[in-house]
N, C-alpha and C positions, 0 to 999 in steps of 0.2 A: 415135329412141332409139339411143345409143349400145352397140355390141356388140364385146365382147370374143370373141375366140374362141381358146383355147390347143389346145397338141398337143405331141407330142413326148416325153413324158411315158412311165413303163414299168417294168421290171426291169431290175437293171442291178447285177453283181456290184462290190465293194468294190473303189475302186481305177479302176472305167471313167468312161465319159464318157456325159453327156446333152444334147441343144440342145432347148430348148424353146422354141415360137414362139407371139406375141400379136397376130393380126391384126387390127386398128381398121376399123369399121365407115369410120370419116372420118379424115381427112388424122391424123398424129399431132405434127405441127405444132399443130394446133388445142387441145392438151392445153399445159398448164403442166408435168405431169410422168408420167412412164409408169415401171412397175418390175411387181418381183416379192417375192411374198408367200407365205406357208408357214405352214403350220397341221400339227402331230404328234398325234396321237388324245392327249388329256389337255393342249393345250398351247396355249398364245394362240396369236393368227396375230401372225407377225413378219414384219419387214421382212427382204429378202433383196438387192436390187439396186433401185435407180433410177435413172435419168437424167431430165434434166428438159430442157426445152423447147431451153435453151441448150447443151447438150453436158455439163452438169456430174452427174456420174456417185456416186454411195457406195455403199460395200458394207455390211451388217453384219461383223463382226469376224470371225466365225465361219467367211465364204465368203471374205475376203480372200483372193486370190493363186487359187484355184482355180477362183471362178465369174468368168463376162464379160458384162456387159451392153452388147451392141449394137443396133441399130436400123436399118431400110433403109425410108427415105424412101419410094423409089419403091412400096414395095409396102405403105406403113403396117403393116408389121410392128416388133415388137421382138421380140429374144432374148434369152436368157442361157443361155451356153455352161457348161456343168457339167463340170469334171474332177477327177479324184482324189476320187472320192464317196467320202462314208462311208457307214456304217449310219443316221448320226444323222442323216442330211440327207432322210431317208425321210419323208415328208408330202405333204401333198397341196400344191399349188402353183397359185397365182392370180395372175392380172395382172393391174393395176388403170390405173385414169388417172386426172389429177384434170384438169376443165376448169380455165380459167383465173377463175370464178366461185368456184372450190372445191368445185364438185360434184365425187361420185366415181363411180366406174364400177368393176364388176368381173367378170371372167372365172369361166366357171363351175366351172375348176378343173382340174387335170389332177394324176394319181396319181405319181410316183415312188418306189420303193421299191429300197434298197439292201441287198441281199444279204452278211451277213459271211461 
């Protein structure tokens, strides 16, 4: 079984920085696409960053220019580097992967919350 495991995650005043990390139970090569996901108390979960298998990377609109989705092979982690947070970006945060069948897979979630 596939396991996600996030961290990174915390308080963090308006204006700082956050790196949250997704480490795969198995290679992340093995996946078609790996990213990050966000849920606000009252609010769908949205897309926030993915990369897929090939290097090809989108942001939603909203994290453009401030978040960065990266990945380290060697250690089947992924990232996403958060800076110039806001208030609004306060949610709870999952990484997910999608096997190349289209199964998905998801992390149990880690907190961020931004301070104005």
């Amino acid at each position: 079984q596939v396991q996600l495991v996030e961290s990174g995650g915390g308080l963090v005043q308006a204006g700082g920085s956050l790196r949250l990390s997704c480490a795969a139970s198995k290679s992340i090569f093995s996946f078609h696409a790996m990213g990050w996901y966000r849920q606000a108390p009252g609010k769908e979960r949205e897309m926030v960053a993915v990369i897929s298998s090939g290097g090809t990377i989108a942001y939603a609109d909203s994290v453009e220019g401030r978040f960065t989705i990266s990945r380290d092979n060697a250690k089947n982690t992924v990232y996403v580097q958060m800076n110039s947070l806001k208030p609004e970006d306060t949610a709870m945060y999952y990484c997910a992967a999608a096997d190349l069948d289209g199964v998905g897979h998801w992390g149990q979630g880690t907190q961020v919350t931004v301070s104005s």
